[in-house]
C-alpha positions in Angstrom: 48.9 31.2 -20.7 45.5 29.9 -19.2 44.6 28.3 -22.7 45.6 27.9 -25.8 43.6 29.5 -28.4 40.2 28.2 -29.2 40.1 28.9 -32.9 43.9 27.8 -33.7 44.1 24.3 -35.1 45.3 22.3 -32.3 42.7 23.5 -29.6 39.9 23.0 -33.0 40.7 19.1 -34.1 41.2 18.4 -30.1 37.8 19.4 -29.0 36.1 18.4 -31.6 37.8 15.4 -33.6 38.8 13.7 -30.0 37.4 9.9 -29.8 36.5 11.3 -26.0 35.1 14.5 -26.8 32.2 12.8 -28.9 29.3 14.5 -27.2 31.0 18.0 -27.7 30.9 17.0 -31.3 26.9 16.1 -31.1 26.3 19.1 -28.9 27.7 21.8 -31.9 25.7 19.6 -34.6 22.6 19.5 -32.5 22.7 23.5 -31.5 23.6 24.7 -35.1 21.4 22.4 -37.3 18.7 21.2 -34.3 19.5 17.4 -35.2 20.8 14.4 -33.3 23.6 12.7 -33.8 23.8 9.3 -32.8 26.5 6.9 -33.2 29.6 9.2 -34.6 32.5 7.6 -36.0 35.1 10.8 -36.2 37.6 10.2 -39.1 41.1 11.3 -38.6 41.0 11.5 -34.8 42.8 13.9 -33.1 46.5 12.9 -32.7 49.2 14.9 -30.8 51.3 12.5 -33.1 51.5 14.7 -36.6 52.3 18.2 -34.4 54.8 16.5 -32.5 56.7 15.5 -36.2 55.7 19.1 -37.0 57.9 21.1 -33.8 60.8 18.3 -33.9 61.5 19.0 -37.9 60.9 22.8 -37.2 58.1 23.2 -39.1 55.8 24.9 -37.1 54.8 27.7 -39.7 53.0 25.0 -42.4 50.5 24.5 -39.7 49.7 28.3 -40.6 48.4 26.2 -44.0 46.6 23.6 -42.7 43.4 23.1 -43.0 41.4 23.4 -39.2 38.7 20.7 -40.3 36.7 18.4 -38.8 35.1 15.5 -40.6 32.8 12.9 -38.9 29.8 11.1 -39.8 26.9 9.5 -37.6 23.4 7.2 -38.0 21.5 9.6 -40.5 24.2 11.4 -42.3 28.1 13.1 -42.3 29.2 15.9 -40.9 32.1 18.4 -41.8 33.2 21.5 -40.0 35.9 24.2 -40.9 37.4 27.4 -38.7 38.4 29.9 -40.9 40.3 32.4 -39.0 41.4 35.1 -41.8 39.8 35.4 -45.4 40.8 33.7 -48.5 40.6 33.8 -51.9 38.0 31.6 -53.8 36.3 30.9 -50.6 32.6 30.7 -51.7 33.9 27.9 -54.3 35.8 25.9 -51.4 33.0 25.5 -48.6 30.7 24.2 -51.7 33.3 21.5 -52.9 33.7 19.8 -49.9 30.4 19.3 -49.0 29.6 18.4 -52.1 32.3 16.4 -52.4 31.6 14.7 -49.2 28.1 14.1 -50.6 29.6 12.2 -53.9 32.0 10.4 -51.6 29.1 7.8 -50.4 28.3 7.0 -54.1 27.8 2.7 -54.2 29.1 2.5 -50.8 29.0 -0.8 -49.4 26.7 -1.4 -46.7 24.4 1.9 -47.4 22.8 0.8 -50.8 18.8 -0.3 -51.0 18.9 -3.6 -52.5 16.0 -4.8 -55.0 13.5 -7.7 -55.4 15.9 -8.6 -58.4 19.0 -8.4 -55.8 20.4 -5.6 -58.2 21.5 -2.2 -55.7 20.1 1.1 -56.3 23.9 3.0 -56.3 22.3 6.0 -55.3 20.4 5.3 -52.5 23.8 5.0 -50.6 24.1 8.9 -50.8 22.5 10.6 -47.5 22.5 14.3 -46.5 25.8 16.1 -45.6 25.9 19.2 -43.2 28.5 21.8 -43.3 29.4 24.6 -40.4 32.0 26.9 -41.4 33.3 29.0 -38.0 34.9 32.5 -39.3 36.9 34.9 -37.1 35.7 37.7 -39.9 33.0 39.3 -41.5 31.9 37.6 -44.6 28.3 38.5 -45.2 28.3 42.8 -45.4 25.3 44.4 -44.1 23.8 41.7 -42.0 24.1 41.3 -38.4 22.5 37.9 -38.0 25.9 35.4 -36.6 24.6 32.3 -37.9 23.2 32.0 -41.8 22.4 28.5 -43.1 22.1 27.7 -46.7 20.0 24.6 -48.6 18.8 23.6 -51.8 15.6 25.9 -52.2 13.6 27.8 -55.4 12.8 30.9 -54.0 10.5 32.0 -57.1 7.8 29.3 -55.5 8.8 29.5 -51.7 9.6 25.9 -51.6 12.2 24.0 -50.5 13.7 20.5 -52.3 12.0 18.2 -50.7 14.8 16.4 -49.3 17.3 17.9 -46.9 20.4 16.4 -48.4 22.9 19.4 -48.1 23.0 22.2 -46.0 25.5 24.5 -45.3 26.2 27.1 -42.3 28.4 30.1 -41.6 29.0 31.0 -38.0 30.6 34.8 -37.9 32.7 35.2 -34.2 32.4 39.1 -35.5 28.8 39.3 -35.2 26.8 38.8 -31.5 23.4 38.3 -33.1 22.5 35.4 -32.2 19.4 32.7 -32.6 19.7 30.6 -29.4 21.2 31.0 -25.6 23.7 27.9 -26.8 24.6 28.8 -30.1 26.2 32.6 -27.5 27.4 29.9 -25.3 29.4 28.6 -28.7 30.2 32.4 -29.7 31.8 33.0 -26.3 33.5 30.1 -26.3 35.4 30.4 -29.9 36.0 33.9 -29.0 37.4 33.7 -25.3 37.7 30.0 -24.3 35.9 31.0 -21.3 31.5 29.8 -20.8 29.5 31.0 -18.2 28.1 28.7 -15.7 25.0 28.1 -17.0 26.4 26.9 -20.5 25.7 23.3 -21.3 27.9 20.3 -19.9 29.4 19.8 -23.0 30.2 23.5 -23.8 32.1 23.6 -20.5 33.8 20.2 -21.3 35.6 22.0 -24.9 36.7 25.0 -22.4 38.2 22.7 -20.1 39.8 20.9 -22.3 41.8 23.6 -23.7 43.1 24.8 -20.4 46.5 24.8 -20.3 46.7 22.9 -17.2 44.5 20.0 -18.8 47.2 19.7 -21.9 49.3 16.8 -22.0 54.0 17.7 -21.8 53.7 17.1 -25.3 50.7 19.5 -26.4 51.9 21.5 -24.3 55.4 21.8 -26.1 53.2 22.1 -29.3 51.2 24.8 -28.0 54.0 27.0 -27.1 56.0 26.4 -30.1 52.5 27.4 -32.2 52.3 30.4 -30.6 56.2 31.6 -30.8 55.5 31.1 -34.6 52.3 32.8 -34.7 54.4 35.7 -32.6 57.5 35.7 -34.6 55.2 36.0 -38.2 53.1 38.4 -36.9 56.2 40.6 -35.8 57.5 39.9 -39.1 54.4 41.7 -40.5 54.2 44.6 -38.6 58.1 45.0 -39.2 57.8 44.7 -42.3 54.8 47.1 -43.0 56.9 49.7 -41.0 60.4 49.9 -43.0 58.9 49.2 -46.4 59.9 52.7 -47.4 63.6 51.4 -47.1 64.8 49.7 -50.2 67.5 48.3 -48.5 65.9 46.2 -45.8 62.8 46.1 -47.5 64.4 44.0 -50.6 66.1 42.1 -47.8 63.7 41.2 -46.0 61.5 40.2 -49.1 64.2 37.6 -50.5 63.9 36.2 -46.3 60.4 36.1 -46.5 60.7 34.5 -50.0 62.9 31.7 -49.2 60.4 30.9 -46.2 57.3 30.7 -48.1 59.6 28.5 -50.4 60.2 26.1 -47.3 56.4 25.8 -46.3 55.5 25.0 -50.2 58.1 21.9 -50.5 56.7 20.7 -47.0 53.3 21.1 -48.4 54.0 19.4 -51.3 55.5 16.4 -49.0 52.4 15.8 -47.0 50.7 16.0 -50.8 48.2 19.1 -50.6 46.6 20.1 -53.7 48.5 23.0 -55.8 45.7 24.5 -56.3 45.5 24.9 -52.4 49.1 25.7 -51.8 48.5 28.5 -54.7 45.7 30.4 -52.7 47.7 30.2 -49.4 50.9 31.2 -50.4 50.2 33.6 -53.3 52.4 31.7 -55.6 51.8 31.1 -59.6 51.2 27.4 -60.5 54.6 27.7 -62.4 56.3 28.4 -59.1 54.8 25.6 -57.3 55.6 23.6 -60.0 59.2 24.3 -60.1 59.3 23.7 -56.3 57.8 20.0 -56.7 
C-alpha cells in the first residue's frame, strides 16, 4: 500500500492527536470554524502503544468499535473532533452529548474561574466555548448538497443568534463535493484519497505525508497491516454471508461464528470499560446480553 487509510482510526488520532502534528490540528480548526488556535494541549496523544497491545492479544476487530476521536483544547476554548465512517443508531443524540459534555467538564475548574472583590469565584465563568467537527464518510443531511453544515445556539423566529458563541457544532460529509473554501476541498480530498494537490496548504500536505506508508514506524506498520487483514477478513465475511443466506445449513453456522465473535469484542469492550450503552449501539446486543457478558 502507498498509505494507510485516511479515515481509519490509526491514520485519524496520528495526524491529528500527534504532539508533532500540532499545526495540522490548528490548520483543520482554523479552516472549518475560521478561528485560531493558539497554545493546544492534545489530550490522549497519539500512541502506537494501545494498537500494539491490540495486534499482540489478537484483537484487532474491537478497534472496528472504537471511537476515531480527537480531543484537544487551546487559549480561548476546547476542541473535539469525530470520523464517523458508517452510520449509527442514536447519532444525533451522541454528537450533542459530547460537546455538551465537554462544555460541563470545565465547571469550577481551577485556574479558569473569575475571582471577586470578596475573593469568592464565579464557578461558571470557568466554562468557555466548545467546538465540535464530526467527519462522515456518508450522507446524513438528505436533500442538500452543501459538505460542510455548522450548527449554534440561535432563535430563528427573531433572526438572532445567543449572543455568546459557546458551542458550535459541524458536520463535514466526504459524500458531498460542495464546498465553501479552496482548503476546506484540500481537506475533502485528503479524507477521501490521502493524496493533496500541490497547492494545498503546508500543513494539509504534512497529514498526507504522514500517512505514507513509507513514513510509518516497523510497529505502525505491523498495526496497519493487521487493521486492514481484519477490515478484509469482515468485510468478506459479509459479502459471504449475504450470498449463502438462503442455505440454512451454513447460514445457521455461520451465525453461531459470527455470534461467538461479537461475543469476544463485547468482553474486550467491557475490559477497557466502554459504556453499555455504547457497546449496545455497536454491536446490536440487548442490555441483558451485555450484561450477562460483564
Amino acid at each position: 500500500m502507498d498509505r494507510i487509510s485516511p479515515t481509519g482510526d490509526l491514520a485519524f488520532k496520528k495526524v491529528f492527536a500527534s504532539e508533532e502534528n500540532k499545526d495540522v490540528l490548528g490548520g483543520l480548526i482554523r479552516d472549518y470554524f475560521e478561528i485560531t488556535a493558539e497554545e493546544i494541549t492534545i489530550e490522549n496523544p497519539y500512541s502506537i502503544d494501545a494498537y500494539r497491545e491490540f495486534v499482540n492479544n489478537k484483537e484487532v476487530a474491537v478497534l472496528r468499535h472504537t471511537l476515531t476521536d480527537v480531543s484537544a483544547s487551546f487559549k480561548t476554548a476546547d476542541f473535539i473532533s469525530e470520523l464517523q465512517v458508517k452510520k449509527t443508531r442514536f447519532f444525533d443524540e451522541r454528537v450533542l452529548y459530547y460537546p455538551f459534555e465537554r462544555f460541563c467538564k470545565n465547571y469550577s475548574k481551577e485556574g479558569r474561574m473569575v475571582i471577586g472583590s470578596d475573593g469568592k469565584p464565579f464557578r461558571y465563568s470557568s466554562l468557555r466555548p466548545v467546538y465540535a467537527l464530526n467527519i462522515l464518510g456518508y450522507t446524513h443531511f438528505q436533500n442538500d448538497d452543501e459538505a460542510l453544515r455548522i450548527f449554534e445556539m440561535y432563535d430563528p423566529k427573531r433572526n438572532k443568534g445567543f449572543g455568546k458563541e459557546l458551542l458550535r457544532i459541524g458536520f463535514f460529509e466526504l459524500t458531498k463535493t460542495n464546498v465553501e473554501t479552496a482548503n476546506q476541498q484540500h481537506w475533502h480530498d485528503y479524507f477521501t484519497t490521502g493524496v493533496v494537490m500541490p497547492d494545498a496548504p503546508e500543513y494539509i500536505k504534512k497529514a498526507s505525508r504522514t500517512i505514507e506508508f513509507v513514513n510509518l514506524g516497523e510497529e505502525e506498520r505491523t498495526v496497519a497491516l493487521a487493521i486492514e487483514r481484519a477490515q478484509a477478513i469482515h468485510d468478506a465475511e459479509i459479502v459471504s454471508s449475504f450470498l449463502d443466506g438462503k442455505d440454512e445449513g451454513r447460514a445457521e453456522g455461520r451465525t453461531e461464528g459470527r455470534t461467538e465473535g461479537i461475543y469476544a469484542v463485547v468482553r474486550n469492550l467491557l475490559k477497557r470499560n466502554r459504556p453499555i450503552d455504547e457497546i449496545m449501539e455497536d454491536t446490536g446486543l440487548t442490555r441483558e446480553e451485555v450484561e450477562k457478558l460483564k
